[in-house]
C-alpha positions as CSV (number, residue, x, y, z in Angstrom):
1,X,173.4,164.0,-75.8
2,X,177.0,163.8,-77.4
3,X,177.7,166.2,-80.0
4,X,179.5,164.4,-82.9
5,X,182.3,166.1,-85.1
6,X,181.2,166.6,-88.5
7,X,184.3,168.5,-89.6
8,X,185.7,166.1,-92.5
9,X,189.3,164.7,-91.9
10,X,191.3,166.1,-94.6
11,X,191.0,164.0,-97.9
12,X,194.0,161.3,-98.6
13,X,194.9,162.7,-101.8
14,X,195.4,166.0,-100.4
15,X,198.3,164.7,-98.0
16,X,201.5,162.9,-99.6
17,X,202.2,159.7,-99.7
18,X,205.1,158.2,-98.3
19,X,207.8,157.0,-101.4
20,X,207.6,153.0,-102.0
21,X,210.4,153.7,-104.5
22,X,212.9,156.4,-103.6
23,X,216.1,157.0,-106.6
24,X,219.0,159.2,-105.8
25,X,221.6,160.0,-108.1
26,X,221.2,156.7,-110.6
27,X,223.3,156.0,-112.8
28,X,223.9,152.8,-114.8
29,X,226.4,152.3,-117.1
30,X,227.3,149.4,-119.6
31,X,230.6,147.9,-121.2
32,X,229.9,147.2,-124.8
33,X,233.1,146.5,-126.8
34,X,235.3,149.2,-126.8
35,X,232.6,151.8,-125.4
36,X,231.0,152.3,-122.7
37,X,227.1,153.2,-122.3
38,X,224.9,155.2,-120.4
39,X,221.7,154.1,-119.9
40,X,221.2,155.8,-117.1
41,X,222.4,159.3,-116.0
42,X,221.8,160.5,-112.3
43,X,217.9,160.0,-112.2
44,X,216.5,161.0,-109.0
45,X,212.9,160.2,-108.6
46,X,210.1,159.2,-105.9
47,X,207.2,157.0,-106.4
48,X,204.5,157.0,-103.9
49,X,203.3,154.1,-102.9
50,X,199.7,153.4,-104.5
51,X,200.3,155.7,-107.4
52,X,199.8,154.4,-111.2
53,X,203.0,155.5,-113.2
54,X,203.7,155.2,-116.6
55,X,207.2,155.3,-118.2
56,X,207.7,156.1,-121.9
57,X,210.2,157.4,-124.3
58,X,211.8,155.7,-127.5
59,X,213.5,152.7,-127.8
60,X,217.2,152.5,-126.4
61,X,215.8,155.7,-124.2
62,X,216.4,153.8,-120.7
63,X,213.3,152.3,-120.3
64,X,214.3,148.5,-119.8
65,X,217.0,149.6,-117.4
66,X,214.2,151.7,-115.2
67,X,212.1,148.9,-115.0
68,X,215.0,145.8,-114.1
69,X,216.4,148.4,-111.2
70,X,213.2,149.1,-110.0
71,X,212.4,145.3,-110.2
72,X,215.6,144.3,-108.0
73,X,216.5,142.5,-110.8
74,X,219.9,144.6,-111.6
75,X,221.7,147.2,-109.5
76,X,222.7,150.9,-110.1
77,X,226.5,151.3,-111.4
78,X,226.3,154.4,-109.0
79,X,223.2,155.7,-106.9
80,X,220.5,154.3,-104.6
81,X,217.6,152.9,-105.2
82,X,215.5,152.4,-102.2
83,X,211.9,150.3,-102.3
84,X,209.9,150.7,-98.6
85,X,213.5,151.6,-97.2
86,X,215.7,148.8,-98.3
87,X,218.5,149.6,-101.1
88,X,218.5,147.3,-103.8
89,X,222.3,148.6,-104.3
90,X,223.5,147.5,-101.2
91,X,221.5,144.3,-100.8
92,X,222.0,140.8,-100.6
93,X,221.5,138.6,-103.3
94,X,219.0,136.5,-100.7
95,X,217.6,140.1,-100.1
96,X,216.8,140.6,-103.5
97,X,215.3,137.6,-104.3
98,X,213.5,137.8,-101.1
99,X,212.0,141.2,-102.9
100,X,211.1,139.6,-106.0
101,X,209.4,136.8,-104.2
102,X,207.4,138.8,-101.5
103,X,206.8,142.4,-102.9
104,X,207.0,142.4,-106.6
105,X,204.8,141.2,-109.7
106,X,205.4,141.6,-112.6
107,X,203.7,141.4,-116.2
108,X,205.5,141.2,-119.8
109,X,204.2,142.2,-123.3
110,X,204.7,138.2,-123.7
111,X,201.9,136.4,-121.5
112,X,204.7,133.8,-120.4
113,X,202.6,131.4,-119.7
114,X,203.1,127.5,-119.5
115,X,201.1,125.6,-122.7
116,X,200.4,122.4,-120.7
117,X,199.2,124.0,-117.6
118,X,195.9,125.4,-116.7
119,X,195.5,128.9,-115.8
120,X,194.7,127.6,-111.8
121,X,198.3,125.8,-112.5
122,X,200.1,128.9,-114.0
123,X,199.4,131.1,-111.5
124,X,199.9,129.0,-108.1
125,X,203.5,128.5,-109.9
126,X,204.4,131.8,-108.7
127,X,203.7,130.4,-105.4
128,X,206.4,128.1,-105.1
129,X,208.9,129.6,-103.2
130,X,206.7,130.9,-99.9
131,X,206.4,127.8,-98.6
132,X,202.7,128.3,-97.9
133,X,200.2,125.4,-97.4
134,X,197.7,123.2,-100.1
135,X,195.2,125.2,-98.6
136,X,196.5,128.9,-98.5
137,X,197.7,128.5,-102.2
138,X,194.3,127.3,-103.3
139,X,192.6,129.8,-102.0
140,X,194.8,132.5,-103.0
141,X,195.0,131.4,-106.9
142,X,191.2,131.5,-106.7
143,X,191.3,135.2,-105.0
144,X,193.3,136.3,-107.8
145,X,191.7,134.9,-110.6
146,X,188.5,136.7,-108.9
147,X,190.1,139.8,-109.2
148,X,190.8,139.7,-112.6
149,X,187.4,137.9,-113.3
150,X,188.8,134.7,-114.7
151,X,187.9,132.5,-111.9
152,X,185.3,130.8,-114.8
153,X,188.3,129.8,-116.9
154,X,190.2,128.3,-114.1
155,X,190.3,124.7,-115.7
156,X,191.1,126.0,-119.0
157,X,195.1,126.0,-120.8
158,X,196.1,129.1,-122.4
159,X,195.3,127.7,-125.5
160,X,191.6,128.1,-124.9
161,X,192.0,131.4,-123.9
162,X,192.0,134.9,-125.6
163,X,194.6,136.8,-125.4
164,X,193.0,138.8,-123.3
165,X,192.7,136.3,-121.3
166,X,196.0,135.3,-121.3
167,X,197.5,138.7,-120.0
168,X,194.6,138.1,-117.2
169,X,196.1,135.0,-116.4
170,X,199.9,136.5,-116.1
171,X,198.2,139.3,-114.2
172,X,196.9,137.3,-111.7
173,X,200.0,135.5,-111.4
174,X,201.7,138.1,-110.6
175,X,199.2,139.6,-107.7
176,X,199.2,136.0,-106.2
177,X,202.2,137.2,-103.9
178,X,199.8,139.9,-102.7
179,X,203.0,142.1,-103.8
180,X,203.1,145.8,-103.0
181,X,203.9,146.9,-106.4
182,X,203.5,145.5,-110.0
183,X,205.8,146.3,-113.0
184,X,204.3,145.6,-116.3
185,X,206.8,146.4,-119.3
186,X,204.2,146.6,-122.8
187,X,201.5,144.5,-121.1
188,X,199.2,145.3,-123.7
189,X,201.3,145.4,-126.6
190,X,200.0,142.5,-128.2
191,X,196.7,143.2,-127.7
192,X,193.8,144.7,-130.0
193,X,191.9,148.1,-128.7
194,X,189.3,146.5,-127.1
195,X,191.6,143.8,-125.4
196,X,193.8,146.2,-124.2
197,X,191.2,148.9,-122.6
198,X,189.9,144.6,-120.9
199,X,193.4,144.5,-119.3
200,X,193.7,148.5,-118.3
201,X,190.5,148.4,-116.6
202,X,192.0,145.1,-114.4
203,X,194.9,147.1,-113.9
204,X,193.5,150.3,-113.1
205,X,190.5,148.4,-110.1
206,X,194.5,146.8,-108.0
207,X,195.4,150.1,-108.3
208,X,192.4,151.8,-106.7
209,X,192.7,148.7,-104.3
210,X,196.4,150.1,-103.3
211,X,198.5,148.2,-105.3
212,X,201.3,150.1,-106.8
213,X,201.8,150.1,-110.8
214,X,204.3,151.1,-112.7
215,X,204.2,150.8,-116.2
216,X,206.3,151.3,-119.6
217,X,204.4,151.7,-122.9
218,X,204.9,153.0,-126.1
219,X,200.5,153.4,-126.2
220,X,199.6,157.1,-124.9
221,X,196.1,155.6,-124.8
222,X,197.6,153.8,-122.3
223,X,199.5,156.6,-120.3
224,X,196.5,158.4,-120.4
225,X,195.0,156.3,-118.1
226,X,197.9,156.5,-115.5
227,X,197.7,159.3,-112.5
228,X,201.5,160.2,-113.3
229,X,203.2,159.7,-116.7
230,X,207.1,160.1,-116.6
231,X,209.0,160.6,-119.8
232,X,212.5,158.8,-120.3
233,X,215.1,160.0,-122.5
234,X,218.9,159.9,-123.1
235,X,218.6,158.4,-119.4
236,X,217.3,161.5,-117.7
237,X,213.8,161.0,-116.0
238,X,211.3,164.0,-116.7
239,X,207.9,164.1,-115.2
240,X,205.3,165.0,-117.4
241,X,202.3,165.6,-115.7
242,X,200.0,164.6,-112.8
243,X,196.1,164.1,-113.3
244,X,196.1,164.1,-109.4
């Protein structure tokens, strides 16, 4: 008879987690008029992938700039910023898009969506530039829908949708990609207290399926819910606490 282990393997959360998102030095600086401005100032941070992070801090405190660097959408003025090992300082401008196509969603305070299309239409938009087959697409705007239990309201235009149901829609959208992390900037900021706690719970089941989030907010109700909440002022990065 073979005797079977029964030690327990240590527990995920106990080892740590190899940084999607790795900041060195970051700095980013702006010309306006005669001045120049610091929106950034030598952040240095790491974000493990599959962690839920939430970015606060008041307006004109950095926020917008995090969130466009760490979307590949602008680069650092000085600094690296590194997501799963590639620097979106040094890289291409097909490299970058090739980031925001393949490993990125991301979700706005504004649902973005168009009018005239259904919600099936609106989110195989984001679709468009993989190439992929009728088929594949089909089948993933269906999976995505599923997970954010809108796969009922498929046929329906944003018109005949809550807003709610809306943000649902631009959520799906944006885990169409399957990306490896999503940045949402306010995503509930036009949404009531019982909408918003509909979209965190969506947010917070991808993230316990492994999706990355990363998310800026102005709602503590809202950074409550995160595993990690960072706090961004005068351009400095502080972390304020970890819940795991």
């Amino acid at each position: 008879m073979t005797v079977t282990d029964t030690t327990p393997a240590p527990h995920e959360a106990d080892a740590p987690l190899a940084p999607i998102y790795r900041l060195a030095g970051v700095t980013r600086t702006y010309r306006q008029k005669d001045r120049i401005v610091k929106a950034l100032t030598g952040v240095d941070l790491d974000i493990a992938a599959g962690e839920f992070v939430t970015i606060q801090g008041p307006t004109g405190g950095g926020k917008s700039t995090l969130l466009q660097l760490l979307g590949a959408l602008d680069r650092p003025s000085a600094g690296s910023v590194l997501l799963a090992g590639t620097d979106i300082a040094q890289a291409s401008p097909a490299e970058l898009g090739r980031l925001r196509a393949t490993e990125i969603g991301f979700v706005f305070q504004g649902f973005n969506l168009i009018p005239t299309l259904t919600a099936h239409e609106n989110v195989d938009m984001a679709l468009e530039p993989l190439g992929l087959s009728r088929q594949e697409r089909a089948a993933r705007v269906t999976e995505a829908l599923v997970h954010v239990g809108l796969d009922d309201r498929a046929d329906h235009r944003p018109g005949e949708l809550s807003g709610g149901q809306q943000q649902r829609v631009a959520i799906a959208r944006a885990i169409v990609k399957r990306p490896r992390v999503l940045l949402a900037d306010e995503p509930t900021g036009n949404l009531d207290e019982s909408m918003r706690d509909e979209i965190l719970t969506v947010l917070q089941a991808l993230n316990a399926e492994g999706l990355t989030l990363i998310v800026v907010t102005h709602d503590s109700a809202v950074a409550r819910r995160a595993t990690r909440r960072l706090r961004l002022e005068k351009g400095t990065v502080r972390d304020i606490t970890r819940t795991r």
